[in-house]
C-alpha positions as CSV (number, residue, x, y, z in Angstrom):
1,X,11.7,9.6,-6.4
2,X,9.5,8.3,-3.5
3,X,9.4,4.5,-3.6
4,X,6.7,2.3,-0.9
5,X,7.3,-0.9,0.1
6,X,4.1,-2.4,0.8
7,X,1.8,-6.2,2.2
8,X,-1.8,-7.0,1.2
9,X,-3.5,-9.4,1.8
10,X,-7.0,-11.5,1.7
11,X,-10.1,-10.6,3.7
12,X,-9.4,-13.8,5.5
13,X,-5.6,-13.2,6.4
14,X,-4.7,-16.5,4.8
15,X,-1.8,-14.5,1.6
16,X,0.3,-11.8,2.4
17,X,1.9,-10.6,-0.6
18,X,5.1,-8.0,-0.7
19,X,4.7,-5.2,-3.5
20,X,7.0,-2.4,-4.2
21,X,5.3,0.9,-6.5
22,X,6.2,4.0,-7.0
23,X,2.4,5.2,-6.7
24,X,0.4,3.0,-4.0
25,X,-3.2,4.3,-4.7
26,X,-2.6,3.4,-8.2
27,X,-1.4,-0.3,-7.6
28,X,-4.1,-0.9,-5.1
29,X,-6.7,0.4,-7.9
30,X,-4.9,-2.2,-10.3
31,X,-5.3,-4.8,-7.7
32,X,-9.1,-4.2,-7.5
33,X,-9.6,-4.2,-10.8
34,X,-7.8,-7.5,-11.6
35,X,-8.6,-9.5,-8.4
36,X,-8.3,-13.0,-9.7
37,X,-4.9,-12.0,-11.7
38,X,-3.0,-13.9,-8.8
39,X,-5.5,-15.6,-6.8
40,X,-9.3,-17.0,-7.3
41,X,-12.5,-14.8,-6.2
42,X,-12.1,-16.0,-2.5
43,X,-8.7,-15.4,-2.3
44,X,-8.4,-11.4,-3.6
45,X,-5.3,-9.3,-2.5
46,X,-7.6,-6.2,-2.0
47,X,-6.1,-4.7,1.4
48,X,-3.0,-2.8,2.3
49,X,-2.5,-3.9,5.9
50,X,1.6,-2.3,5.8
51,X,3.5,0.4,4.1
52,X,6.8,1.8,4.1
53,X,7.9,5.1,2.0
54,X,11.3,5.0,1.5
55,X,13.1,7.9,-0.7
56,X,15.4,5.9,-2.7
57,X,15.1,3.2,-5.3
58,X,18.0,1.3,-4.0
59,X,16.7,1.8,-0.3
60,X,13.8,0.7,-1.4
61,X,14.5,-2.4,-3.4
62,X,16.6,-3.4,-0.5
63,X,14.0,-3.7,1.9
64,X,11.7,-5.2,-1.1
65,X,14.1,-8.3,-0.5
66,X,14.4,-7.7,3.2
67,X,10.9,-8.0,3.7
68,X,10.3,-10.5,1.3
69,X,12.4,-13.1,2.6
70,X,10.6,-12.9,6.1
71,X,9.0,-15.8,7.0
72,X,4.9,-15.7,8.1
73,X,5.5,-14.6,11.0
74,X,7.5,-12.3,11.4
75,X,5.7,-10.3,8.5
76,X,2.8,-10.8,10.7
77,X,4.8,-9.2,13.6
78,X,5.6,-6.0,11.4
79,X,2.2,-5.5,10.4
80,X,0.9,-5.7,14.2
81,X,3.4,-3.4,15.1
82,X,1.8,-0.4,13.4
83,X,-1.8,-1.9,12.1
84,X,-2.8,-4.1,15.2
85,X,-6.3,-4.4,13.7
86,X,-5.3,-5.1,10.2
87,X,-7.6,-2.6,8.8
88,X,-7.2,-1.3,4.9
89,X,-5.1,1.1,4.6
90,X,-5.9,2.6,1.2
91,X,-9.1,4.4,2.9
92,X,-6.6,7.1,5.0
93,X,-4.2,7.1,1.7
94,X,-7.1,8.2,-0.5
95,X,-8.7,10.9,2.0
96,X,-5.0,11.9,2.3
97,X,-5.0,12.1,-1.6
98,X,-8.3,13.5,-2.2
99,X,-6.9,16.2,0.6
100,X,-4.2,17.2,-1.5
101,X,-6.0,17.8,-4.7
102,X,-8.5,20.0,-2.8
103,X,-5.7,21.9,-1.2
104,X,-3.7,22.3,-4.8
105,X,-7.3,23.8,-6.3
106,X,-7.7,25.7,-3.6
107,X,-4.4,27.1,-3.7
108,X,-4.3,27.8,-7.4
109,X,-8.0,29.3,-7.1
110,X,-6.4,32.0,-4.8
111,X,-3.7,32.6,-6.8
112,X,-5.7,33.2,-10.4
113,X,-8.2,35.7,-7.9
């Protein structure tokens, strides 16, 4: 079972906070639902700035704790290794979801014709 590691954070950059889920999209939808469940309204933990996928719950638990005992910075050096812009994530992981559904339909259309 695929397991993601993951870091979001504030619109201002000042939390970073290290998840682990089993469905990301899902998670992030929880965490836009409940923004103040951790933090006040200025303060919401709305965007996935880094993601790992990792294909075992051991694996990934591991690097859960890996990750989470990095200091600031050198979280802030992962992220700017692969997101230098710190952009949301969760828009390219839904257009990859919402892919995937169409292709499934699609594929299942063709197969009932």
């Amino acid at each position: 079972m695929k397991k993601f590691v993951f870091i979001v954070t504030d619109r201002n950059r000042n939390n970073l906070h290290v998840g682990l889920s089993t469905n990301i999209i899902s998670t992030m939808d929880f965490y836009r639902k409940m923004p103040n469940l951790f933090f006040d309204a200025g303060q919401q933990l709305t965007r996935l700035v880094y993601f790992e996928e990792l294909n075992s719950e051991a694996n990934a638990e591991q690097r859960f704790k890996t990750i989470n005992r990095f200091t600031r910075s050198q979280k802030e050096k992962m992220i700017r290794a692969v997101n230098t812009d710190w952009i949301d994530l969760t828009l390219g992981l839904n257009y990859e979801n919402r892919a995937k559904v169409s292709m499934v339909r699609q594929s299942s259309l063709m197969f009932m014709s």
